[in-house]
C-alpha positions as CSV (number, residue, x, y, z in Angstrom):
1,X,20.5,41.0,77.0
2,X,20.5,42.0,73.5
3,X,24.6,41.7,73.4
4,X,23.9,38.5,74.9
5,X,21.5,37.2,72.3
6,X,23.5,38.7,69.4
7,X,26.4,36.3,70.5
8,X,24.3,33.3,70.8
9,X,23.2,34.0,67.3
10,X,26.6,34.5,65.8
11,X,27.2,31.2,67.7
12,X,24.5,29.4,65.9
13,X,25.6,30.4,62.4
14,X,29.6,29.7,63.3
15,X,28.3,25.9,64.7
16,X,25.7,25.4,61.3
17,X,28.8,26.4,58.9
18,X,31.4,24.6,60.8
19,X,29.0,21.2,60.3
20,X,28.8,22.5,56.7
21,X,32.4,21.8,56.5
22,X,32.3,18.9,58.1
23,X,29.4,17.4,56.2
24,X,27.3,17.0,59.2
25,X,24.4,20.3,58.2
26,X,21.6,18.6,58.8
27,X,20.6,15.7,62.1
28,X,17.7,14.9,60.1
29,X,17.4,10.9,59.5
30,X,18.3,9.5,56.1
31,X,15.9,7.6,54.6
32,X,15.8,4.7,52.0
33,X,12.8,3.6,50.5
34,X,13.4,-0.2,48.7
35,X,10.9,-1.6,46.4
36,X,10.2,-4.9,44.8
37,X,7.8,-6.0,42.1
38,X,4.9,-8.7,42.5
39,X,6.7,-9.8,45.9
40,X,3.8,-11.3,47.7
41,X,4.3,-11.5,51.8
42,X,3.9,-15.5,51.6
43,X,7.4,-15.4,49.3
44,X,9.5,-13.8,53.0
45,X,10.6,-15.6,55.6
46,X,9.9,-13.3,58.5
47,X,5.9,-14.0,57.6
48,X,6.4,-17.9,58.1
49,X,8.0,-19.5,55.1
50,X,10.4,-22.0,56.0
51,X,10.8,-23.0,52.1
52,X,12.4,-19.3,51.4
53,X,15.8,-17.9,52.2
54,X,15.2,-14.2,52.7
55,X,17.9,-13.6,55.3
56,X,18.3,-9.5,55.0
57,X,14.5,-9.1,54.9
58,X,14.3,-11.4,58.0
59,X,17.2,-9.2,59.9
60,X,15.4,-6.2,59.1
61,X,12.0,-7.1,60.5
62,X,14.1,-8.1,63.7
63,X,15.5,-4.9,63.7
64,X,12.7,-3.1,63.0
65,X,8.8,-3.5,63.0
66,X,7.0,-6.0,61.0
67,X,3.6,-5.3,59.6
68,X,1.6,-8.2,59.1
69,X,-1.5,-7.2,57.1
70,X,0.1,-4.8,54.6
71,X,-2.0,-4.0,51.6
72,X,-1.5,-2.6,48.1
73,X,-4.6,-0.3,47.7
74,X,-4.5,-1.4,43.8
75,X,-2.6,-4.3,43.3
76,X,-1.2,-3.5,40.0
77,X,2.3,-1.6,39.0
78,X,1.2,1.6,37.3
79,X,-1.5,2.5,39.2
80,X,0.5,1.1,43.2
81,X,3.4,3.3,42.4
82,X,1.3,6.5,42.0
83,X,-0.5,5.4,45.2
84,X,3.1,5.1,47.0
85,X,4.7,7.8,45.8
86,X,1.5,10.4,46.2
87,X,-0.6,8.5,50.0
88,X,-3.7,8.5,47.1
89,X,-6.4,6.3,45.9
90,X,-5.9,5.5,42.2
91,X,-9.5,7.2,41.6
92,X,-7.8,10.6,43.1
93,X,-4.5,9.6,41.4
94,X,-6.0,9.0,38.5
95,X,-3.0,7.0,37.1
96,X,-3.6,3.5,35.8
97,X,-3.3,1.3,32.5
98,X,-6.6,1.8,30.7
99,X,-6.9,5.2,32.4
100,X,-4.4,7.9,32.0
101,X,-0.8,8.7,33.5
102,X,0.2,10.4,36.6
103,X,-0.3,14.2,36.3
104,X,2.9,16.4,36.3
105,X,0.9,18.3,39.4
106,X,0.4,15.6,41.7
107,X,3.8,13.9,41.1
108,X,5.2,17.8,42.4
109,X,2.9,16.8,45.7
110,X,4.7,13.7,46.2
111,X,7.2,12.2,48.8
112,X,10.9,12.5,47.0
113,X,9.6,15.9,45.3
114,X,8.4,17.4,48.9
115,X,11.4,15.9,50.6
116,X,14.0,17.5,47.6
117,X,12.6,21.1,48.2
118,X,13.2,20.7,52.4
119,X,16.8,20.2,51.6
120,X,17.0,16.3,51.1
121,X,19.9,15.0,48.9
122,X,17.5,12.6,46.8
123,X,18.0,9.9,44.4
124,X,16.0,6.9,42.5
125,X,16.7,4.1,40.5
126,X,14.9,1.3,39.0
127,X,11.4,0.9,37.2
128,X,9.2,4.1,37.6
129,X,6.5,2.2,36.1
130,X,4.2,5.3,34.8
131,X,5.2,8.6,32.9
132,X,4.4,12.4,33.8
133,X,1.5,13.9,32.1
134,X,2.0,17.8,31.5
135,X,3.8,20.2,29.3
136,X,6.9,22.6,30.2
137,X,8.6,21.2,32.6
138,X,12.0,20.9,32.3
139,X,12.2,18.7,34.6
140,X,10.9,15.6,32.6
141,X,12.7,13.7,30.1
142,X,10.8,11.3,28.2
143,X,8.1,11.1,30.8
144,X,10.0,10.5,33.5
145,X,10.9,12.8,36.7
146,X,15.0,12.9,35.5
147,X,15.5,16.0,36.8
148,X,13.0,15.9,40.1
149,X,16.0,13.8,41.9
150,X,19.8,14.9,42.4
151,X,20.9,11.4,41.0
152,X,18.8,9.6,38.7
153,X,19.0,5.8,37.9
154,X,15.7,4.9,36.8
155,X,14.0,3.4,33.5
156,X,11.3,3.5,31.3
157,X,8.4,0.8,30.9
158,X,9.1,-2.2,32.9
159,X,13.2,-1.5,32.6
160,X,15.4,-5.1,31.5
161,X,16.9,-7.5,34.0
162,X,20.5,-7.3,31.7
163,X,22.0,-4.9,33.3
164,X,24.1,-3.6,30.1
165,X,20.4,-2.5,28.6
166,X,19.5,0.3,31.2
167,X,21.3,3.1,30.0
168,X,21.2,5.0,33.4
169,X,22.8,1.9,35.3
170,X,25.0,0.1,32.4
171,X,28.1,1.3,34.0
172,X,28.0,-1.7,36.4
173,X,26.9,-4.5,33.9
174,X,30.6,-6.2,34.0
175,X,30.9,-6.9,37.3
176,X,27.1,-6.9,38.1
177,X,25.6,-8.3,35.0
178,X,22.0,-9.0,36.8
179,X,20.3,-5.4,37.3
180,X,18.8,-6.3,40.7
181,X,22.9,-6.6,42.5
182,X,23.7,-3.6,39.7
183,X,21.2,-1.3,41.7
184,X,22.8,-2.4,44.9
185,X,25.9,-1.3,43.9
186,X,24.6,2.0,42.4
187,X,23.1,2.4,45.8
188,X,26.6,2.6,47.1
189,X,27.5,4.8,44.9
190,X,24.6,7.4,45.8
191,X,25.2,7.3,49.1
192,X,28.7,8.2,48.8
193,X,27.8,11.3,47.2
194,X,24.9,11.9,49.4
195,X,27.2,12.2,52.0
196,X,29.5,14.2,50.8
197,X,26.7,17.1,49.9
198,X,25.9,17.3,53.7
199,X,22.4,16.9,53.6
200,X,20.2,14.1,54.8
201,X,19.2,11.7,51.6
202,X,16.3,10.1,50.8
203,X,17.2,7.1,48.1
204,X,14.1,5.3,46.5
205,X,15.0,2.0,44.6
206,X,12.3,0.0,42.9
207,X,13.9,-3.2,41.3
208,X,12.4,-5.1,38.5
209,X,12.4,-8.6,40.3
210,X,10.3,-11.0,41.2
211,X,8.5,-9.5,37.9
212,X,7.5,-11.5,34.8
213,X,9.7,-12.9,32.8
214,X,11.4,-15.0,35.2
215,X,14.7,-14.1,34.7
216,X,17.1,-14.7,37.8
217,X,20.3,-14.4,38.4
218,X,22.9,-17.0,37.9
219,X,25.2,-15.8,40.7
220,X,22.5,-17.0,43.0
221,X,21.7,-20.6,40.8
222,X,23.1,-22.6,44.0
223,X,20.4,-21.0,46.2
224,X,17.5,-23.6,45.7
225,X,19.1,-26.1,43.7
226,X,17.3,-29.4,44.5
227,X,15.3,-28.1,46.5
228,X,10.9,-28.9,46.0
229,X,8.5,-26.8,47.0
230,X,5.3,-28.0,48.6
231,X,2.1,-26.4,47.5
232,X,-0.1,-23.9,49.5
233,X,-3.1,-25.2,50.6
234,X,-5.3,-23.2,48.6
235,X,-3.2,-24.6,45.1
236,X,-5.2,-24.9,42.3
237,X,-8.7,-24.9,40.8
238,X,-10.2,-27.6,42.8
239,X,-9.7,-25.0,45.3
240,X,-12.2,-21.9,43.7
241,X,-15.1,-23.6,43.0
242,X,-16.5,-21.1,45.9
243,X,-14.8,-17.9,44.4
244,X,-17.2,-15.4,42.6
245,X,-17.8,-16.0,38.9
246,X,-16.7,-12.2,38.1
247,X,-13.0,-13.5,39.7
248,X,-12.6,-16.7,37.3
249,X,-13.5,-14.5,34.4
250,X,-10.4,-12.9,33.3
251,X,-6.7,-13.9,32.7
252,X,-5.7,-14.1,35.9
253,X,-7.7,-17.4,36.2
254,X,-7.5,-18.3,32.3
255,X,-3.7,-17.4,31.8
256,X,-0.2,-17.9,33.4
257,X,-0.4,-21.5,32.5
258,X,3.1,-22.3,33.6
259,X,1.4,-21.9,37.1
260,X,-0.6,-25.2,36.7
261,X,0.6,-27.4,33.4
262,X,2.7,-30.0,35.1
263,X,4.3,-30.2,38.3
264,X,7.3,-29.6,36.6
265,X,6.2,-26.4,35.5
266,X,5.0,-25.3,38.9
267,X,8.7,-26.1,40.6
268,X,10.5,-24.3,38.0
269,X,7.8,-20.8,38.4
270,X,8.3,-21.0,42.0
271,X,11.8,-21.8,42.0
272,X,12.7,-18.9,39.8
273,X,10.4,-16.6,41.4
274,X,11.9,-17.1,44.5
275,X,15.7,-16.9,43.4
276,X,14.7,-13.5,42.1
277,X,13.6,-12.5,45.7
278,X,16.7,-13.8,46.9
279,X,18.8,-11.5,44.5
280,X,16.5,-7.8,46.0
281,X,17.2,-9.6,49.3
282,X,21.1,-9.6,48.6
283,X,20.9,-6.1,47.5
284,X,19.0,-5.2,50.6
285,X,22.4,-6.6,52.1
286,X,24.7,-4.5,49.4
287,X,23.0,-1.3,51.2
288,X,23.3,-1.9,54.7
289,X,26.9,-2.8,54.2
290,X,27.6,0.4,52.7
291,X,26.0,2.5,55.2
292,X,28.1,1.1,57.9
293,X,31.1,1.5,55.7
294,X,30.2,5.6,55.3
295,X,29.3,5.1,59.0
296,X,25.7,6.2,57.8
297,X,23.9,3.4,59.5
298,X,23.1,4.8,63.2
299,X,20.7,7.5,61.4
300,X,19.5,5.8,58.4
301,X,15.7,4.6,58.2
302,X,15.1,1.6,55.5
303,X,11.8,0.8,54.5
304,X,10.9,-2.2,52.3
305,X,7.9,-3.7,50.9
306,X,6.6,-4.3,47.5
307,X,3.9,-2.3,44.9
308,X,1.4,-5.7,44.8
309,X,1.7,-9.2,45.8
310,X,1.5,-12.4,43.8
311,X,-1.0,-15.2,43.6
312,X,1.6,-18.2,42.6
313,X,-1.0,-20.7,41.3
314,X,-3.9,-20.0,44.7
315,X,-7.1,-20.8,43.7
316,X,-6.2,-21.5,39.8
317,X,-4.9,-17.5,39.6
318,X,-1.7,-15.8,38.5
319,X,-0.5,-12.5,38.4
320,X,-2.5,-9.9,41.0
321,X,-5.0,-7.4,40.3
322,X,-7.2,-9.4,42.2
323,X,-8.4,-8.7,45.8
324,X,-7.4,-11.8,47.7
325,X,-4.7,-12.0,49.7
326,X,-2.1,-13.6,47.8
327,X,-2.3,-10.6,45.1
328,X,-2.8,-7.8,47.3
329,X,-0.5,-8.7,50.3
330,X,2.8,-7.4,50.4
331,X,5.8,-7.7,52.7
332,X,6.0,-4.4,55.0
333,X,9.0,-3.2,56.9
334,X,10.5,-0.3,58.9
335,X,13.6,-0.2,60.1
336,X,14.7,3.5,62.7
337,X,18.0,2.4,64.2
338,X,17.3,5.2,66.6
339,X,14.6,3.2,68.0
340,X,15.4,1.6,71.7
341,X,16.5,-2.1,71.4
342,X,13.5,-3.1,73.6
343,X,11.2,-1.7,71.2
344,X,12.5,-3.7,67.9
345,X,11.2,-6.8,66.4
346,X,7.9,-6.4,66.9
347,X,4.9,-6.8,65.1
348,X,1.8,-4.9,63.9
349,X,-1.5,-6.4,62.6
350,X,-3.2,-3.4,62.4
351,X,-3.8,-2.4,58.6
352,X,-1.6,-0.9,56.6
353,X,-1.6,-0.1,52.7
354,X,0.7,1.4,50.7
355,X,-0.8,4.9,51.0
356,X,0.9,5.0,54.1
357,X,4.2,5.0,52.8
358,X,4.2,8.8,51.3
359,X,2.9,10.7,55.0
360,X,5.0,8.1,57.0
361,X,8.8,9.7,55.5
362,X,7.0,12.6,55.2
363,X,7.1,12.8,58.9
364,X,10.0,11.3,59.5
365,X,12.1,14.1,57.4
366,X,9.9,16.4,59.7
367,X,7.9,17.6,56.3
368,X,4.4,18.3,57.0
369,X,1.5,16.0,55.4
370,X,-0.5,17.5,52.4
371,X,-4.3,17.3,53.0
372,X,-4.5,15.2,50.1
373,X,-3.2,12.6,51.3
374,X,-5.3,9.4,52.3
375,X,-2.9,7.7,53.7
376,X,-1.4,7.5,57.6
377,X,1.3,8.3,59.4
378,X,2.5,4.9,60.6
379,X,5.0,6.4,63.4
380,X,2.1,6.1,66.1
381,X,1.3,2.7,65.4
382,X,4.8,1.6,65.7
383,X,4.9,2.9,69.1
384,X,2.0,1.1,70.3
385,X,-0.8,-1.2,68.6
386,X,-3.9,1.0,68.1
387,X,-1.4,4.1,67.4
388,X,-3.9,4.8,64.6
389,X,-7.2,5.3,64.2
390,X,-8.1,3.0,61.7
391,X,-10.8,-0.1,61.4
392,X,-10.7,-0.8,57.3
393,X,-8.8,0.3,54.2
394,X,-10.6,0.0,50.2
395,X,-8.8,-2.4,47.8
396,X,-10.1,-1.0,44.2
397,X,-9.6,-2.7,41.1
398,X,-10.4,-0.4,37.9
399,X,-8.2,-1.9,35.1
400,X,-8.8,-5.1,32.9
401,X,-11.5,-6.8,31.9
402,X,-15.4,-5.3,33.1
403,X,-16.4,-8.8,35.0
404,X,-13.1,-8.3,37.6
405,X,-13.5,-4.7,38.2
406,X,-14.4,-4.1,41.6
407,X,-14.0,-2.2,45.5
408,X,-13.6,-4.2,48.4
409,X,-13.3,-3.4,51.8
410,X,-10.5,-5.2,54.3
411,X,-10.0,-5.2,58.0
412,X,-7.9,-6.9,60.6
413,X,-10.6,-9.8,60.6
414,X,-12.4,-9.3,57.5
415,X,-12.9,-8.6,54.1
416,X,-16.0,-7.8,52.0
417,X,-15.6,-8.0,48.1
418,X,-18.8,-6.6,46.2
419,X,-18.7,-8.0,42.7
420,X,-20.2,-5.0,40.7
421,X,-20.9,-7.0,37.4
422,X,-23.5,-8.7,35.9
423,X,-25.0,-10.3,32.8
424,X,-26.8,-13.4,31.6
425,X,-24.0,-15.5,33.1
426,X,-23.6,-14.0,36.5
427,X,-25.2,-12.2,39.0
428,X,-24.0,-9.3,41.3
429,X,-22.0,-11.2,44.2
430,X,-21.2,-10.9,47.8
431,X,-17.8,-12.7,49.4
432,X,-17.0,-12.2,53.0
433,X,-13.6,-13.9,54.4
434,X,-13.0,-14.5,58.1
435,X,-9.4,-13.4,57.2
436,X,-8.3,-13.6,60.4
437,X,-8.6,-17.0,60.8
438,X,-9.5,-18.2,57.4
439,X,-6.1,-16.2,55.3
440,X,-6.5,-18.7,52.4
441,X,-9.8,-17.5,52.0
442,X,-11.6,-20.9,51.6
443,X,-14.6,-20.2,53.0
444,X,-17.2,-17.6,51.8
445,X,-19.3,-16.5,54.5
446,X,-21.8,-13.4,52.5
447,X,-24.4,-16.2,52.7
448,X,-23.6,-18.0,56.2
449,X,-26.6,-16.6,58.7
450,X,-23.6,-17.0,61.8
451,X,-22.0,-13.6,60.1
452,X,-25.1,-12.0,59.3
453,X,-23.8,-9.2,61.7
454,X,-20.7,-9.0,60.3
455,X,-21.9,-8.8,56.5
456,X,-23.7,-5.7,57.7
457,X,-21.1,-4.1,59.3
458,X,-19.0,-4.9,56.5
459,X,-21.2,-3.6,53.9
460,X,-21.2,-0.1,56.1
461,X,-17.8,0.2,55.5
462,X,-17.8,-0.2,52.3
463,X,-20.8,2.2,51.6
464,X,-18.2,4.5,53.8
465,X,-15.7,4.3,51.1
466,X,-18.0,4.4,48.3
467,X,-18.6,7.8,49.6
468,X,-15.1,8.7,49.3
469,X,-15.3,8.0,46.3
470,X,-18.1,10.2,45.1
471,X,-16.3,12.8,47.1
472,X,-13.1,12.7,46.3
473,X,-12.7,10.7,43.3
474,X,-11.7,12.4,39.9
475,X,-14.3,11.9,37.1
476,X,-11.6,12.3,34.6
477,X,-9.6,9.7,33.1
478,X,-12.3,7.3,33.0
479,X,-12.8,7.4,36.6
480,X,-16.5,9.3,36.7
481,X,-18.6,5.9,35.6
482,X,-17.0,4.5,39.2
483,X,-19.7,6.2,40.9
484,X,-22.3,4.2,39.5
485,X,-20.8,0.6,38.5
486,X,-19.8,0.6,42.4
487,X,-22.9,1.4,43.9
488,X,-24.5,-1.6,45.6
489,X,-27.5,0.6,44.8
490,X,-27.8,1.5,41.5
491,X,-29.8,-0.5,38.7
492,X,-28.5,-2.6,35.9
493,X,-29.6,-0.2,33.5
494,X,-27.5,2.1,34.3
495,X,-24.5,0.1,34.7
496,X,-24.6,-1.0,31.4
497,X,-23.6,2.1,29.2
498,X,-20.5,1.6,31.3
499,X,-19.3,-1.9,30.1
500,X,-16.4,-1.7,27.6
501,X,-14.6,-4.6,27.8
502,X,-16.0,-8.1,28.8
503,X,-13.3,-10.6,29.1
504,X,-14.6,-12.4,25.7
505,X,-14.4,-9.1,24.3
506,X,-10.3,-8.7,25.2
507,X,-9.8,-12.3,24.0
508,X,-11.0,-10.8,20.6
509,X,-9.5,-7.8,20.4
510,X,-5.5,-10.0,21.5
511,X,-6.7,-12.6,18.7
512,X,-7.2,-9.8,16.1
513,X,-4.2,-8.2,17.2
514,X,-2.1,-11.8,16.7
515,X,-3.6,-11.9,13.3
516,X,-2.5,-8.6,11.9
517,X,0.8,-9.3,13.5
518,X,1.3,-12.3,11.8
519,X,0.0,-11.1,8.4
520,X,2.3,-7.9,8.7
521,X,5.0,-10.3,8.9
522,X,4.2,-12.3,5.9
């Protein structure tokens, strides 16, 4: 017996080197993890938009599984990607604009770096959108994780959409000028040499586009030309006289004028906005065609969405941050060739946030989940609706002005929004959406006596995650005074020796800032 055992062992080793040689080591899937900036789900076709041509996003929701209430915990860059990248809550991330960076030890707890140490060939390219806090690692160059990945493409800040002014993908600027079709073709190029180190890869891209400034590419000018866009329902101020005061108190109401000066401006916004979507959903193309061309595509997962969504001009608002759907919806999308025909092109309305990213490849590479992680793996829910035990997710906002500040609470049917802030001109508020059958959120409910029930329950949950909070929740970075401002609880005296920055405040502070500007130039 032990002769016999000794042979099957030398067998084993002769069978892993001879798929060494081969470049076959490792049955493992590959995975590809694509990213977009400020995509809202409303801007996709496979979520209902006949006005949008989104044709590789569309294929690979009928390949795959479609998730149709996908949420961005925080809807804004910095703070989204740590969530992604870690399955955290910003307050145990810690990483947002106003707060602090991501720390060097949770980034080494994260997805790509957790996948790189089980043997995955791993790449990334595009916009990190935060730097790495922490001294001595060799790894980081300029803040970013450079030496965390076998093939590195990415940029600092918000990166450029002239492809000749990222260093890291500038070899590609003749022939792809636009960055978002010059990080499909450096996808190529990764997974060539992915494939030829014989190990599974995981590739993370996260283009710039759709983000501000609204710069698309002229190879896909022909796309929309003549084409007019009708309005959502919910367009425009006429339509927020029921929204909170907190929510019409910052820019997001105030600024993005281009949203709402003419109707000419509003076709041009859109119009561009979309055409950038177009180009990530060309690129999305690029990368499936070369897959099948390294014949990579029968064990390659994709997964697509995008870090926050985008309000387009609904209820007077631009940009995200916000809570409502428009800003904190995203498109959400996995693709597993390996799944059974009869099983693909469904759909999910469970909830789903971008916490769930991070545990979901985790699993898939067979990588077990940190503890830390609040996030779920998804692969049980896209056996079977209710594959997860989950009723509600938190949507926190703890960057900008103090009036917009704020933790909400979002199921499959509803969402609860407790307005922390108060002062001579407002009052704390209450807004409770019917989502489910009320998605442009028209009508508050918080004071209707019909969902009395329903605020309660509502409320519950989002006492639940207040908890979590005080649990789990860092107090540095700025994060500590969170216990209190979000306690539906706790007096207005306390609250106040937390206010910073009202949003007349930061209209100050930009104005003073202009000035000096201006008298620096002179």
């Amino acid at each position: 017996m032990k002769n016999k055992g000794t042979l099957m062992l030398i067998f084993l080793v002769v069978f892993m080197v001879g798929k060494r040689v081969l470049g076959q080591s490792d049955d493992r899937p590959n995975i590809i993890f694509l990213l977009s900036d400020d995509q809202t789900s409303v801007a996709t076709g496979c979520y209902g938009n006949d006005q949008v041509k989104t044709p590789n996003m569309d294929r690979l929701a009928k390949d795959g599984v479609l998730f149709l209430n996908h949420y961005n915990t925080t809807s804004i860059c910095m703070a989204s990607r740590a969530n992604i990248l870690t399955g955290m809550y910003e307050y145990k991330t810690g990483c947002n604009f106003m707060h602090g960076d991501l720390a060097v030890d949770k980034f080494e707890n994260s997805y790509p770096v957790l996948l790189k140490e089980a043997g995955y060939f791993t790449g990334f390219a595009g916009k990190v959108g935060f730097v790495l806090e922490g001294e001595g690692s060799e790894k980081i160059e300029d803040g970013l994780p450079v030496g965390y990945f076998d093939k590195w493409g990415g940029g600092p800040g918000q990166t450029i959409y002239e492809t000749v002014k990222n260093p890291t993908i500038a070899e590609y600027a003749e022939e792809y000028p636009h960055s978002t079709r010059a990080y499909g073709a450096w996808a190529g190029d990764f997974i060539k040499e992915a494939k030829s180190s014989g190990k599974p890869f995981c590739m993370s891209i996260s283009f710039k586009a759709p983000h501000l400034p609204f710069t698309p590419d002229p190879f896909f000018d022909g796309v929309y030309a003549g084409q007019t866009y009708k309005k959502p329902d919910n367009y425009g101020a006429e339509n927020a006289t029921h929204l909170a005061p907190q929510a019409k108190s910052g820019r997001q109401y105030n600024s993005y004028n281009f949203w709402r000066e003419s109707e000419a401006s509003y076709q041009e916004a859109i119009r561009k906005y979309n055409q950038l979507i177009h180009g990530v959903d060309y690129a999305i193309g690029m990368i499936r065609k070369s897959l099948v061309e390294q014949g990579l595509d029968k064990n390659t997962i994709i997964i697509f969405t995008s870090d926050n969504g985008y309000s387009c001009g609904a209820h007077n608002l631009g940009g995200k941050v916000l809570p409502y759907e428009e800003a904190s919806r995203s498109p959400f999308i996995i693709y597993d060739p390996r799944t059974p025909q009869s099983q693909r092109g469904i759909k999910r309305k469970t909830v789903t946030a971008n916490i769930d990213v991070a545990p979901t490849i985790l699993t898939y590479a067979g990588v077990d989940i940190p503890k830390n992680m609040d996030g779920e793996n998804l692969l049980p829910l896209i056996d079977r609706e209710g594959g997860i035990k989950r009723d509600h997710i938190a949507l926190t906002n703890m960057w900008g002005n103090d009036e917009i500040q704020a933790l909400s609470v979002v199921t499959e049917d509803y969402k609860y929004i407790y307005w922390q802030y108060t002062d001579e001109r407002m009052q704390p508020t209450e807004e409770l959406f019917h989502i489910a059958v009320d998605k442009l959120e028209m009508h508050n409910l918080a004071q209707d006596e019909a969902y009395k029930a329903e605020l309660k329950k509502m409320r519950k949950l989002y006492d639940k995650r207040y908890r979590h909070l005080v649990k789990e929740g860092m107090k540095a970075n700025d994060y500590g005074k969170y216990t209190v401002l979000f306690d539906r609880k706790a007096p207005e005296s306390q609250k106040n020796q937390y206010r910073q920055l009202t949003y007349a405040k930061l209209l100050e502070q930009e104005a003073e800032k202009k000035k000096n500007k201006n008298t620096h130039k002179n």
